[in-house]
mmCIF file of the N, C-alpha and C atoms, coordinates in Angstrom:
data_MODEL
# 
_entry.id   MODEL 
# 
loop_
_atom_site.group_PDB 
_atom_site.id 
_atom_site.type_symbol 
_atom_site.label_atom_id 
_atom_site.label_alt_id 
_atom_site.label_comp_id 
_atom_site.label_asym_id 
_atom_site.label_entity_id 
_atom_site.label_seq_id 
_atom_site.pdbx_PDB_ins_code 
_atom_site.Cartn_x 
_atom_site.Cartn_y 
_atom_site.Cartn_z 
_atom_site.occupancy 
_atom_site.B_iso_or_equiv 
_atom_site.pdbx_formal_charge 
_atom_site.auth_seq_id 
_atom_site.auth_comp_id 
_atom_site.auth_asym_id 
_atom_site.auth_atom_id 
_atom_site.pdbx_PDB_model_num 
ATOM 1   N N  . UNK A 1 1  ? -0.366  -63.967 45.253 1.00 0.00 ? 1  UNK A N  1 
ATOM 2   C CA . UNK A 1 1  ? -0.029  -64.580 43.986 1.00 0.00 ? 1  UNK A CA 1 
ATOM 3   C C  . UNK A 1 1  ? -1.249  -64.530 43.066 1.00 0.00 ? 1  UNK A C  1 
ATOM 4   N N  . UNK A 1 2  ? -1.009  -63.837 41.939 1.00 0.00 ? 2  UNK A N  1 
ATOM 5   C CA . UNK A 1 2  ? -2.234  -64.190 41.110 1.00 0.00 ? 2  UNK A CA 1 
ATOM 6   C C  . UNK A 1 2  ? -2.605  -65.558 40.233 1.00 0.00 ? 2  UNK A C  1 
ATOM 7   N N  . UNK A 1 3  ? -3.754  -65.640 40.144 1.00 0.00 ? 3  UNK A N  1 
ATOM 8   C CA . UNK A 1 3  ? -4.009  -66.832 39.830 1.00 0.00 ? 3  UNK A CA 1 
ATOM 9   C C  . UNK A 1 3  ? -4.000  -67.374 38.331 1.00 0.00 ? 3  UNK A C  1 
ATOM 10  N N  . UNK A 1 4  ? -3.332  -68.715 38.286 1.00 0.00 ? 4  UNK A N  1 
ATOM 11  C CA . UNK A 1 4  ? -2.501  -69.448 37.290 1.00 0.00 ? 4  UNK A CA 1 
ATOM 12  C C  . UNK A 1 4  ? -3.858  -68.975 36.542 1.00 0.00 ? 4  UNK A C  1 
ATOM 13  N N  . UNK A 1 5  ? -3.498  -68.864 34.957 1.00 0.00 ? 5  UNK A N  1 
ATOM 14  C CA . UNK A 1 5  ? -4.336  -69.088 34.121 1.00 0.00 ? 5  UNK A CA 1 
ATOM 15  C C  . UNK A 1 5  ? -3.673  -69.448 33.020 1.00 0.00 ? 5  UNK A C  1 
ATOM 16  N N  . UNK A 1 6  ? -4.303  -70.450 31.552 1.00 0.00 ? 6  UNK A N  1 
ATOM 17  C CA . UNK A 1 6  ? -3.854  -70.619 30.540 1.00 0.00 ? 6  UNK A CA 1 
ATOM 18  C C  . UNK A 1 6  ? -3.158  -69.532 29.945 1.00 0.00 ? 6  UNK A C  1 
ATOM 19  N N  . UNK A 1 7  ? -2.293  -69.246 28.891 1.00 0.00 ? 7  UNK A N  1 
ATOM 20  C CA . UNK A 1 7  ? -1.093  -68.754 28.199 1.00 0.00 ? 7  UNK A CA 1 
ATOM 21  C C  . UNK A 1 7  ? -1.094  -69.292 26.729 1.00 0.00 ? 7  UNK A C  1 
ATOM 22  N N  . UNK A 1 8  ? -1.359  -68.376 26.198 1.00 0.00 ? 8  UNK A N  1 
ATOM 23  C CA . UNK A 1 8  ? -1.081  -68.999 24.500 1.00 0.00 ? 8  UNK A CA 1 
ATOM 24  C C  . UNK A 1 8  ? 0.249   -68.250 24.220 1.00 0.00 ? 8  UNK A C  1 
ATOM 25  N N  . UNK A 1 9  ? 1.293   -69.101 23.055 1.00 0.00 ? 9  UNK A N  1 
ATOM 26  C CA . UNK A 1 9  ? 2.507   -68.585 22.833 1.00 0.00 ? 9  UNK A CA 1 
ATOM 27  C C  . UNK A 1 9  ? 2.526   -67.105 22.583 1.00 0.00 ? 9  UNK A C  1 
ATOM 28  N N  . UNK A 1 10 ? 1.169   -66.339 22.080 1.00 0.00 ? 10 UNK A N  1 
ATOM 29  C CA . UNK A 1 10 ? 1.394   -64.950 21.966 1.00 0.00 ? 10 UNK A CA 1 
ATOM 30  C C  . UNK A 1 10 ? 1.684   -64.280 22.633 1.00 0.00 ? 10 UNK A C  1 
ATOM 31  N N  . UNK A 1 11 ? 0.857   -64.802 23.883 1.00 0.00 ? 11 UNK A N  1 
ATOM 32  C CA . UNK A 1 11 ? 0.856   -64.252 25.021 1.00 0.00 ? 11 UNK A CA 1 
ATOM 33  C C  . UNK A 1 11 ? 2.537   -64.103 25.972 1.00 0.00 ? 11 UNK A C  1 
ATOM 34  N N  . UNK A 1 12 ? 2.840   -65.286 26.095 1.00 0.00 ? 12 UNK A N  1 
ATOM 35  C CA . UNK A 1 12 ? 4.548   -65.286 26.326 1.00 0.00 ? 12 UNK A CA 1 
ATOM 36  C C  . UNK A 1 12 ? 5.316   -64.410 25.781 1.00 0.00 ? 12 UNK A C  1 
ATOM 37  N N  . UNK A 1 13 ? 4.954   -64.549 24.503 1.00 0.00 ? 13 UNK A N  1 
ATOM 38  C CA . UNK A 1 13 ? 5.635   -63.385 23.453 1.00 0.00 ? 13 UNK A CA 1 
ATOM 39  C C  . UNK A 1 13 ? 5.751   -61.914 23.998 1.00 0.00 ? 13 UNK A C  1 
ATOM 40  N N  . UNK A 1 14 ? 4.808   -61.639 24.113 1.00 0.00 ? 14 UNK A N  1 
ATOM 41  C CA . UNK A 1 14 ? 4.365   -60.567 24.410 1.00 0.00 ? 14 UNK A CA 1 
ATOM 42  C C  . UNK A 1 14 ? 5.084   -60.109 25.777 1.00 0.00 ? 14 UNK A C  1 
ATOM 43  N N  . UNK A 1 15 ? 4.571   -60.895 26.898 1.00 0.00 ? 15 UNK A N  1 
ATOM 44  C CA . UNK A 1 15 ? 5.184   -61.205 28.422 1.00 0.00 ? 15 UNK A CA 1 
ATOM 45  C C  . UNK A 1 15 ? 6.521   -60.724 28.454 1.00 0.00 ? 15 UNK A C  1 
ATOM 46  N N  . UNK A 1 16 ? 7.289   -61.134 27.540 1.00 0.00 ? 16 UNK A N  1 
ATOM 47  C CA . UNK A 1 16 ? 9.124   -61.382 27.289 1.00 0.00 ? 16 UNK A CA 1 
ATOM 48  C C  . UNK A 1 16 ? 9.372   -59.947 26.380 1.00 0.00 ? 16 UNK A C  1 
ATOM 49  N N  . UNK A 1 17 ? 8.598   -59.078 25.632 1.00 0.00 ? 17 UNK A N  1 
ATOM 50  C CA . UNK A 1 17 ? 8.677   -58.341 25.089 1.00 0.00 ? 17 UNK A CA 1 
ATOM 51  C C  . UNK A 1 17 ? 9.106   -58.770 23.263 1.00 0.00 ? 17 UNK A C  1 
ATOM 52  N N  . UNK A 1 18 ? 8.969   -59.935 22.863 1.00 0.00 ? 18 UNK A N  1 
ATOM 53  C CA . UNK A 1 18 ? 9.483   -60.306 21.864 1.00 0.00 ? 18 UNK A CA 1 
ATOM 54  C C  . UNK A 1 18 ? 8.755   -60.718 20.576 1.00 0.00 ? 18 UNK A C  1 
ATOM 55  N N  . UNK A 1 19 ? 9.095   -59.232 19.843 1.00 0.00 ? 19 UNK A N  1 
ATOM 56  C CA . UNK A 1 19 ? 8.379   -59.042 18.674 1.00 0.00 ? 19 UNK A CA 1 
ATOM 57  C C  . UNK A 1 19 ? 8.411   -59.173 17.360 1.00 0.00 ? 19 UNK A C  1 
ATOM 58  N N  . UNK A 1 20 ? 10.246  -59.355 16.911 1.00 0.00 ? 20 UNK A N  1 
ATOM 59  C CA . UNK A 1 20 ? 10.699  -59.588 15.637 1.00 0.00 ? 20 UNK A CA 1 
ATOM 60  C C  . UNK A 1 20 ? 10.031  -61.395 15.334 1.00 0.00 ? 20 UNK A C  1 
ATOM 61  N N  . UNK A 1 21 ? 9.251   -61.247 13.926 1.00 0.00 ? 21 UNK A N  1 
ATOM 62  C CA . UNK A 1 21 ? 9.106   -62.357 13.442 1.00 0.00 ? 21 UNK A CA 1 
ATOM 63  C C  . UNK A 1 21 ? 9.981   -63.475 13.269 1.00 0.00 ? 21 UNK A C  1 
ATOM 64  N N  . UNK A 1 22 ? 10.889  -63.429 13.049 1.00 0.00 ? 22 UNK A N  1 
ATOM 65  C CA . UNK A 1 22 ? 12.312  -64.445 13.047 1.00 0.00 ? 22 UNK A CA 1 
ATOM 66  C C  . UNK A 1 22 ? 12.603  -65.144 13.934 1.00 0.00 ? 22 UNK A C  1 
ATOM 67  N N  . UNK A 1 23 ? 12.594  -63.928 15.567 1.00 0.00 ? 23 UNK A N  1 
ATOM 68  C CA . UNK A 1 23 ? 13.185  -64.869 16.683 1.00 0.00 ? 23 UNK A CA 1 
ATOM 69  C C  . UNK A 1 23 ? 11.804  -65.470 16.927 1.00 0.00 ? 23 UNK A C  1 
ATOM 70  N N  . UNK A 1 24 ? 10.422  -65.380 16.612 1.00 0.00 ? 24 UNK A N  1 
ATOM 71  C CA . UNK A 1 24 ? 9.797   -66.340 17.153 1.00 0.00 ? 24 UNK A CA 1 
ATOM 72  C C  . UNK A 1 24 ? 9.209   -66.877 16.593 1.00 0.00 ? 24 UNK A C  1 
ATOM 73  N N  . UNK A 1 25 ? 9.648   -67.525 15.247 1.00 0.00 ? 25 UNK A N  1 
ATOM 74  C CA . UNK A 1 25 ? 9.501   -68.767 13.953 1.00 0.00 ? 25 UNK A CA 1 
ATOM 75  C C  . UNK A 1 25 ? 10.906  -69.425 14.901 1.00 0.00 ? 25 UNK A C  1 
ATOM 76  N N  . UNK A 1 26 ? 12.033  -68.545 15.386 1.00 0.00 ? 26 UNK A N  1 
ATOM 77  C CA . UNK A 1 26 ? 13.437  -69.714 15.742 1.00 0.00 ? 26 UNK A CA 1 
ATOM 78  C C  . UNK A 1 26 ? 12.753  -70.433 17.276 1.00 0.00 ? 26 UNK A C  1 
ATOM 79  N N  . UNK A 1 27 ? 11.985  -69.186 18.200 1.00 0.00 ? 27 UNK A N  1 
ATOM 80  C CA . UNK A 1 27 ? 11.702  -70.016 19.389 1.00 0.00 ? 27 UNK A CA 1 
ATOM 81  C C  . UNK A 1 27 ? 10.074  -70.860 19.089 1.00 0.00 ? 27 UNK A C  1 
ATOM 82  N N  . UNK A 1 28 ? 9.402   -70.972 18.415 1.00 0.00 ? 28 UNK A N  1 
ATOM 83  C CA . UNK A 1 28 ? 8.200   -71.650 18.122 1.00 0.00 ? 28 UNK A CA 1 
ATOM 84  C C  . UNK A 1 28 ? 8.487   -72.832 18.455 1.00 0.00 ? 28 UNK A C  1 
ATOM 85  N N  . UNK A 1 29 ? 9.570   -73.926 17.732 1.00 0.00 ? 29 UNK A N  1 
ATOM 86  C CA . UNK A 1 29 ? 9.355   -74.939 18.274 1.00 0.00 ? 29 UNK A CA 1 
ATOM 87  C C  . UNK A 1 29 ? 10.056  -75.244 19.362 1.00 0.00 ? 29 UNK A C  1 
ATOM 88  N N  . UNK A 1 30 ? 10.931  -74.510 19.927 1.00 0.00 ? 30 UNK A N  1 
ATOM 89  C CA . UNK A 1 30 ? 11.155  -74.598 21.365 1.00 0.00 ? 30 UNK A CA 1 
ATOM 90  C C  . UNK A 1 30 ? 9.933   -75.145 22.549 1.00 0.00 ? 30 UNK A C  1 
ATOM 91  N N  . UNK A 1 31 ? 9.082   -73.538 22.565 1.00 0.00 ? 31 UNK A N  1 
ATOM 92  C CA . UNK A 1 31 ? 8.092   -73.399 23.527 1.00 0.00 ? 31 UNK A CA 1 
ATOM 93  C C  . UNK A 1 31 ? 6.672   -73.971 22.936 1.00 0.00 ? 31 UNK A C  1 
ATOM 94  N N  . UNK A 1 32 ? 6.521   -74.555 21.834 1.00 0.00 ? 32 UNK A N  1 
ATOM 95  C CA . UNK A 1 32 ? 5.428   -75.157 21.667 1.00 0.00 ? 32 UNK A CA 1 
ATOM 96  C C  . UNK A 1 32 ? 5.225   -76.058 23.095 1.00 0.00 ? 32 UNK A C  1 
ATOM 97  N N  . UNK A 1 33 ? 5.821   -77.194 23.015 1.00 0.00 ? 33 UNK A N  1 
ATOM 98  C CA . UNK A 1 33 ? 5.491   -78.261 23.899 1.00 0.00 ? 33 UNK A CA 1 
ATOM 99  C C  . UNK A 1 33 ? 5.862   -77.630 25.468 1.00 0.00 ? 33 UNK A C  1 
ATOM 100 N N  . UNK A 1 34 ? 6.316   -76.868 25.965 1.00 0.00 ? 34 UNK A N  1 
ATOM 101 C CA . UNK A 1 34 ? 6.471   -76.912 26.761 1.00 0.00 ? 34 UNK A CA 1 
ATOM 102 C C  . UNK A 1 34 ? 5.294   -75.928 27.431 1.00 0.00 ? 34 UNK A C  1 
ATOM 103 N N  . UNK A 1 35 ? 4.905   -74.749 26.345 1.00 0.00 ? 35 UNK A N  1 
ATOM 104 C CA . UNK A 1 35 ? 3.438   -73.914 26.720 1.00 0.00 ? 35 UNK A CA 1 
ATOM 105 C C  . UNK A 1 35 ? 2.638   -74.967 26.681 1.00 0.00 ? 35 UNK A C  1 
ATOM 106 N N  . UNK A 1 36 ? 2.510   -75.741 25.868 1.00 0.00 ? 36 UNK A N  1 
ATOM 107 C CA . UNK A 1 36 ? 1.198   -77.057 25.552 1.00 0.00 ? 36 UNK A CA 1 
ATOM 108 C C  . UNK A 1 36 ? 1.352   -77.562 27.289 1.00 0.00 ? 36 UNK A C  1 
ATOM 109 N N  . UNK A 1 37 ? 2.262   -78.208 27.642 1.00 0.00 ? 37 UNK A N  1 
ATOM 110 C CA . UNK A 1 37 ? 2.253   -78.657 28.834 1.00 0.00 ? 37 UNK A CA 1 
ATOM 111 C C  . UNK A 1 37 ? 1.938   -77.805 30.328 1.00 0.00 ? 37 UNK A C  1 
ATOM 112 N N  . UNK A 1 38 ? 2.321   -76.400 29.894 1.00 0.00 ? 38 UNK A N  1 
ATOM 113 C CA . UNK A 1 38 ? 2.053   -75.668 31.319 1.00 0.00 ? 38 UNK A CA 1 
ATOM 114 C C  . UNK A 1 38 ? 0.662   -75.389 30.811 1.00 0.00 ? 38 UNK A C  1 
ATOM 115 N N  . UNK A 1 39 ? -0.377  -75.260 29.913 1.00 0.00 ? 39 UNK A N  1 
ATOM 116 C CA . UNK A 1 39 ? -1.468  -74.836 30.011 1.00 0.00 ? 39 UNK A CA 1 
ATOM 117 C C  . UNK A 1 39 ? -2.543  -76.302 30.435 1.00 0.00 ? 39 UNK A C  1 
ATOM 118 N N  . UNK A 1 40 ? -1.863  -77.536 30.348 1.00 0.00 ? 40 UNK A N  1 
ATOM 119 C CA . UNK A 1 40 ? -2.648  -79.124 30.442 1.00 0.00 ? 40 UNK A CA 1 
ATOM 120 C C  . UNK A 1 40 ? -2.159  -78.855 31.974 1.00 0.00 ? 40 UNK A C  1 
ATOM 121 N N  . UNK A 1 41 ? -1.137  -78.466 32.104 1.00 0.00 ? 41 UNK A N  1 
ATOM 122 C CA . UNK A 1 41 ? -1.369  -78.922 34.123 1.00 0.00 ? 41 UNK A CA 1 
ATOM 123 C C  . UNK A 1 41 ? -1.933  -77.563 34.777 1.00 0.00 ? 41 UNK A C  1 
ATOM 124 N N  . UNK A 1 42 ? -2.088  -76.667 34.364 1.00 0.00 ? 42 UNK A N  1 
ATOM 125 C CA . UNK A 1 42 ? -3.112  -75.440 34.753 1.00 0.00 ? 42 UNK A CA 1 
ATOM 126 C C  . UNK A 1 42 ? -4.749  -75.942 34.609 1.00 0.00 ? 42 UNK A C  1 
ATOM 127 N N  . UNK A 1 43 ? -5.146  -76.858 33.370 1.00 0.00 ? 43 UNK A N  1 
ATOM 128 C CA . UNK A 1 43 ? -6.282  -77.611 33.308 1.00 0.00 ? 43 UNK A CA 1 
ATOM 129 C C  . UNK A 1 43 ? -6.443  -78.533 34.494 1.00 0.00 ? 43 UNK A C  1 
ATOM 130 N N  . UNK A 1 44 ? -5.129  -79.463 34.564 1.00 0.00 ? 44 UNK A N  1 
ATOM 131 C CA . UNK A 1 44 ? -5.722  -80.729 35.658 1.00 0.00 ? 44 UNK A CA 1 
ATOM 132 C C  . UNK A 1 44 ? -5.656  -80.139 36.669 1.00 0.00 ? 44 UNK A C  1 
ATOM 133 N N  . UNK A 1 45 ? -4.735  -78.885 37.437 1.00 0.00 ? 45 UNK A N  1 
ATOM 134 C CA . UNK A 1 45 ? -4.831  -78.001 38.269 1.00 0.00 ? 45 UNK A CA 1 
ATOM 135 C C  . UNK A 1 45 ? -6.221  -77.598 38.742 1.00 0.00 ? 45 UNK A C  1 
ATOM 136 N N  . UNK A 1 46 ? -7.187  -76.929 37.629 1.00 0.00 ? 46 UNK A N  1 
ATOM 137 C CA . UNK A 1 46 ? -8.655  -76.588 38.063 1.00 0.00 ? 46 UNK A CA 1 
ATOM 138 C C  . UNK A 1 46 ? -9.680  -77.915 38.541 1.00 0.00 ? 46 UNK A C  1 
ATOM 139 N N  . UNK A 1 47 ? -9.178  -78.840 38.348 1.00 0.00 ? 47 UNK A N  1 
ATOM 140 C CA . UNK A 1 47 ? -10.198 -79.954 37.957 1.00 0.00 ? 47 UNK A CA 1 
ATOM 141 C C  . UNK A 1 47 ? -9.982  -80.488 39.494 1.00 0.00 ? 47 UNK A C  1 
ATOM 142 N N  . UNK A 1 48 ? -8.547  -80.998 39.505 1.00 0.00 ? 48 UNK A N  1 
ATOM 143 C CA . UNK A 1 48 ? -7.730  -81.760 41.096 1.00 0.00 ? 48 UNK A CA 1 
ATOM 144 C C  . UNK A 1 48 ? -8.729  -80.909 42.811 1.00 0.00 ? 48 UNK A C  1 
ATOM 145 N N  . UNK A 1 49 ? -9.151  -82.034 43.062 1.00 0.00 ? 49 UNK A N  1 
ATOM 146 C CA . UNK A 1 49 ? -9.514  -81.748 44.305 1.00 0.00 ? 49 UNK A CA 1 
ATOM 147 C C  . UNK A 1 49 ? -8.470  -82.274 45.985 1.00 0.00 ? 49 UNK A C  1 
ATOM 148 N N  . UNK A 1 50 ? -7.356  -83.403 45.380 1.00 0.00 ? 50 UNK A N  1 
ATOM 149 C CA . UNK A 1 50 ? -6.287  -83.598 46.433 1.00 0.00 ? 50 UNK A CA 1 
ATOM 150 C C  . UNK A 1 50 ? -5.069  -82.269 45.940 1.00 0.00 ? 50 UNK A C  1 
ATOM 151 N N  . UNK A 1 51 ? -5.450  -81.879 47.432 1.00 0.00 ? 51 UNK A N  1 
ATOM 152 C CA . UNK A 1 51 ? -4.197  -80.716 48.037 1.00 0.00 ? 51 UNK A CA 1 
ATOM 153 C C  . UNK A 1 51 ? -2.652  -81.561 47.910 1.00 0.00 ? 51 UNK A C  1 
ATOM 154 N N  . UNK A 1 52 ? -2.512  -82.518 47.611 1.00 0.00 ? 52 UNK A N  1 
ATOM 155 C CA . UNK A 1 52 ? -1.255  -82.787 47.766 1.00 0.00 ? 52 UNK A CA 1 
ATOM 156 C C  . UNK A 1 52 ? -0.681  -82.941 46.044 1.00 0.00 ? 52 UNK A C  1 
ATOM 157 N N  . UNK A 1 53 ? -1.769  -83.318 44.938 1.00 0.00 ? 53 UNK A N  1 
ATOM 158 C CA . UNK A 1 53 ? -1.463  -83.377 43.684 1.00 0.00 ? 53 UNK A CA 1 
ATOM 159 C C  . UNK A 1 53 ? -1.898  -81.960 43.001 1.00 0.00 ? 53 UNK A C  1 
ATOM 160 N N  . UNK A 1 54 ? -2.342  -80.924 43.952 1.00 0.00 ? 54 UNK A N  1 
ATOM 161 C CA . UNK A 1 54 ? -2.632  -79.953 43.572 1.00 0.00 ? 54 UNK A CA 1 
ATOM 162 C C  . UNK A 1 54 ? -0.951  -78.953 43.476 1.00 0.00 ? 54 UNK A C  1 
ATOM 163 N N  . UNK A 1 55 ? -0.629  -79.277 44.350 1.00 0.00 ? 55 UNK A N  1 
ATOM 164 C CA . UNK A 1 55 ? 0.842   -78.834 45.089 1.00 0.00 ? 55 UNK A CA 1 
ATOM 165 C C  . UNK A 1 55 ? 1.818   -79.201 44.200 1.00 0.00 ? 55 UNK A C  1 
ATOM 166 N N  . UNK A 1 56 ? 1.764   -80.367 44.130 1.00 0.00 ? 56 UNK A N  1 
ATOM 167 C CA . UNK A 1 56 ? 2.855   -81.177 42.495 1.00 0.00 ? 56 UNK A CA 1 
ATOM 168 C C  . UNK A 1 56 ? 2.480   -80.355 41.351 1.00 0.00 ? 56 UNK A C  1 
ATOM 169 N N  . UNK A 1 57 ? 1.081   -80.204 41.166 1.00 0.00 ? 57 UNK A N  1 
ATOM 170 C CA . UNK A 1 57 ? 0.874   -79.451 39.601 1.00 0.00 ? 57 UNK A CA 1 
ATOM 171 C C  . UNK A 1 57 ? 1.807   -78.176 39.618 1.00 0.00 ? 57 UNK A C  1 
ATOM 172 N N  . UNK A 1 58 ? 1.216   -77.487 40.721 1.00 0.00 ? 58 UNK A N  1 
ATOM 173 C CA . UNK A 1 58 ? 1.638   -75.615 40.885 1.00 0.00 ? 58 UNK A CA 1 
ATOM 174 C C  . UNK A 1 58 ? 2.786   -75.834 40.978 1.00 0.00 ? 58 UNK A C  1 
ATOM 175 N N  . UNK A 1 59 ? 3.921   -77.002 41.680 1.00 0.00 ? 59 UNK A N  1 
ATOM 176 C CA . UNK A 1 59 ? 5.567   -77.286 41.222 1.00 0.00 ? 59 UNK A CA 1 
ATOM 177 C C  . UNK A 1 59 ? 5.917   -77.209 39.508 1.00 0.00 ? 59 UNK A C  1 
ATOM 178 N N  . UNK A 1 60 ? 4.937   -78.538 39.106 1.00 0.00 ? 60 UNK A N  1 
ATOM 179 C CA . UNK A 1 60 ? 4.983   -78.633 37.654 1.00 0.00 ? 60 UNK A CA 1 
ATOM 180 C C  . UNK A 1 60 ? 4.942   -77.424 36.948 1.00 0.00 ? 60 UNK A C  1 
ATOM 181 N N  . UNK A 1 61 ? 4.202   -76.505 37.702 1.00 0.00 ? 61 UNK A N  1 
ATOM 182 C CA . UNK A 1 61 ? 3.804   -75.203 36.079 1.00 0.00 ? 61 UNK A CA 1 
ATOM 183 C C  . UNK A 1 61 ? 5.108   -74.228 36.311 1.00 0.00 ? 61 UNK A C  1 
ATOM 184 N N  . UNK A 1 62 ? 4.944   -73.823 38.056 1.00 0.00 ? 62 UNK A N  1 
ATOM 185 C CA . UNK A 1 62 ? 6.025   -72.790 38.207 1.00 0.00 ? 62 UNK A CA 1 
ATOM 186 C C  . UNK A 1 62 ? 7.696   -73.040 37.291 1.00 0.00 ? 62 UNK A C  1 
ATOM 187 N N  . UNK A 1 63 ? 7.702   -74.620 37.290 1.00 0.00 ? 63 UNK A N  1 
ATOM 188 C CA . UNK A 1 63 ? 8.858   -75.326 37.005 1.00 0.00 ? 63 UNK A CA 1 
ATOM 189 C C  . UNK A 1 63 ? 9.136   -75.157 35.468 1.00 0.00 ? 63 UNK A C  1 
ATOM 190 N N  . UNK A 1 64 ? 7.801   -75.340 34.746 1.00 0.00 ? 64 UNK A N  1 
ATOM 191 C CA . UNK A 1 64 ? 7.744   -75.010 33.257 1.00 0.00 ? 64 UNK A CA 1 
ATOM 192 C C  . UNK A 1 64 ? 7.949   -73.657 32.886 1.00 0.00 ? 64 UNK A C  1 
ATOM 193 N N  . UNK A 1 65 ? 7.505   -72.514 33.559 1.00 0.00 ? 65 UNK A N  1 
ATOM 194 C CA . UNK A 1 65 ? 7.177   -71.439 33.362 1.00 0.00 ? 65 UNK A CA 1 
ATOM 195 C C  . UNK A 1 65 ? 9.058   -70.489 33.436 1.00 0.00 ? 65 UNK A C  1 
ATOM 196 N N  . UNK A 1 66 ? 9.652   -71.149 34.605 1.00 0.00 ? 66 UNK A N  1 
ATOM 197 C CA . UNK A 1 66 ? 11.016  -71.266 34.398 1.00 0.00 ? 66 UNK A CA 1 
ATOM 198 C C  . UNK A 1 66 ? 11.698  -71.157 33.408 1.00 0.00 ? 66 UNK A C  1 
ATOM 199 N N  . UNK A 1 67 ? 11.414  -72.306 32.692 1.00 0.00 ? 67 UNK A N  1 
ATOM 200 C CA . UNK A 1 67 ? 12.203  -73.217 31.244 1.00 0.00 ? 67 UNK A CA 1 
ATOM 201 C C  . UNK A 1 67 ? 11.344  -72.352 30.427 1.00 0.00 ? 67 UNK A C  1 
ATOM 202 N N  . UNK A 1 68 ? 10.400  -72.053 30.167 1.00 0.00 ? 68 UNK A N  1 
ATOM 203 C CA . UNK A 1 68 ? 9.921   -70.906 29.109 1.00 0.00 ? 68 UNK A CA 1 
ATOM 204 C C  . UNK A 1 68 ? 11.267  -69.364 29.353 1.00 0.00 ? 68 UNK A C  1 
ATOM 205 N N  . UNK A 1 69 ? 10.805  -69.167 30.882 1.00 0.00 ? 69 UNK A N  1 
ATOM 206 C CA . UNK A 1 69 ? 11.585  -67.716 30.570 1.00 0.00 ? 69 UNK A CA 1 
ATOM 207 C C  . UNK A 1 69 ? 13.191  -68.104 30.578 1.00 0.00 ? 69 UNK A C  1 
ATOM 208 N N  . UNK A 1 70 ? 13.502  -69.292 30.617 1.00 0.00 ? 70 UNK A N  1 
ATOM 209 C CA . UNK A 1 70 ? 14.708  -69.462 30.500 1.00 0.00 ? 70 UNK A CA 1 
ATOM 210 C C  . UNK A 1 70 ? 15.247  -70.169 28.632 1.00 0.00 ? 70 UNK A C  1 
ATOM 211 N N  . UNK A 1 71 ? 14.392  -70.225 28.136 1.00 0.00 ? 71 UNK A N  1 
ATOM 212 C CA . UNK A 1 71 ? 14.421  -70.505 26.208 1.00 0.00 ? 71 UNK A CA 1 
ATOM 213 C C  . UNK A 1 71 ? 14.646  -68.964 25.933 1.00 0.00 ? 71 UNK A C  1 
ATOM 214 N N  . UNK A 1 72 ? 13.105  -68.356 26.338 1.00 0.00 ? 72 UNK A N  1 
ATOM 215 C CA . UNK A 1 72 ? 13.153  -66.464 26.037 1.00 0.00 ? 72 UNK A CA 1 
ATOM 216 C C  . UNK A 1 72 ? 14.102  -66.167 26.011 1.00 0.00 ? 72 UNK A C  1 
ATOM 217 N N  . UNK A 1 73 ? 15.303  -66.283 27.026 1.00 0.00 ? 73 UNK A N  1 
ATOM 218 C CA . UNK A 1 73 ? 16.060  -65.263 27.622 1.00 0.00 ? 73 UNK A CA 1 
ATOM 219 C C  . UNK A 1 73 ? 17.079  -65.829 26.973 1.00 0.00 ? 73 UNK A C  1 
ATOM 220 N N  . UNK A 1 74 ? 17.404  -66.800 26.747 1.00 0.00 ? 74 UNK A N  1 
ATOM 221 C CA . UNK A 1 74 ? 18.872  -67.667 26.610 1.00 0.00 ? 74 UNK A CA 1 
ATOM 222 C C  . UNK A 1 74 ? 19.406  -67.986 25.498 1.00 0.00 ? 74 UNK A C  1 
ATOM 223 N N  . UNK A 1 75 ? 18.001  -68.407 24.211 1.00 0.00 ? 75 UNK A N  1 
ATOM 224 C CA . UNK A 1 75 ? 18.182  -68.873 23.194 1.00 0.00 ? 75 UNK A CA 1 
ATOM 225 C C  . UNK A 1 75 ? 18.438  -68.006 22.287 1.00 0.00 ? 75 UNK A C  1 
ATOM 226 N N  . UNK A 1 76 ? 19.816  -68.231 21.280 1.00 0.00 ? 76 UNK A N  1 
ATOM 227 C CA . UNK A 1 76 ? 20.119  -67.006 20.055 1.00 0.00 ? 76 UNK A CA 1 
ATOM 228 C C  . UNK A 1 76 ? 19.771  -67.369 19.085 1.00 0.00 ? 76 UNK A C  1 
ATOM 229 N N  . UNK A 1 77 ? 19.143  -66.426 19.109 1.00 0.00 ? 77 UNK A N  1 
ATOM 230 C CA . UNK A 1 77 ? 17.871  -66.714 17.305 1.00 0.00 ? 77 UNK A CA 1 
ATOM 231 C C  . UNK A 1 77 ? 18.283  -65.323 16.414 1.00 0.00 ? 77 UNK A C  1 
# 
């Protein structure tokens, strides 16, 4: 598995292949908060030294990272 790192919305963008200006002024405020949140538990992720809240985070992000490619994929803009 390669290792989690921060993600700026361009970057997603990009990831998903999605380039028309329109659909991503329509998904912006979708994935704002929810990139904001997978890149803060990728932070407390580096920081966490208990293996067991380390484990909850990497749930938390994989879980977000989901709901991102599932806005990408789903939402008609």
């Amino acid at each position: 598995m390669e290792p989690l790192t921060q993600k700026s919305l361009e970057m997603f963008f990009e990831e998903y292949g999605i380039i028309d200006p329109t659909k991503k002024a329509c998904l912006l405020p979708l994935l704002t908060p929810l990139v904001y949140n997978y890149n803060m538990d990728i932070v407390k992720l580096e920081s966490e030294g208990d293996v067991y809240k380390q484990k909850q985070l990497q749930t938390s992000i994989e879980e977000l990272a989901q709901k991102i490619k599932e806005v990408m994929e789903e939402t008609p803009c």
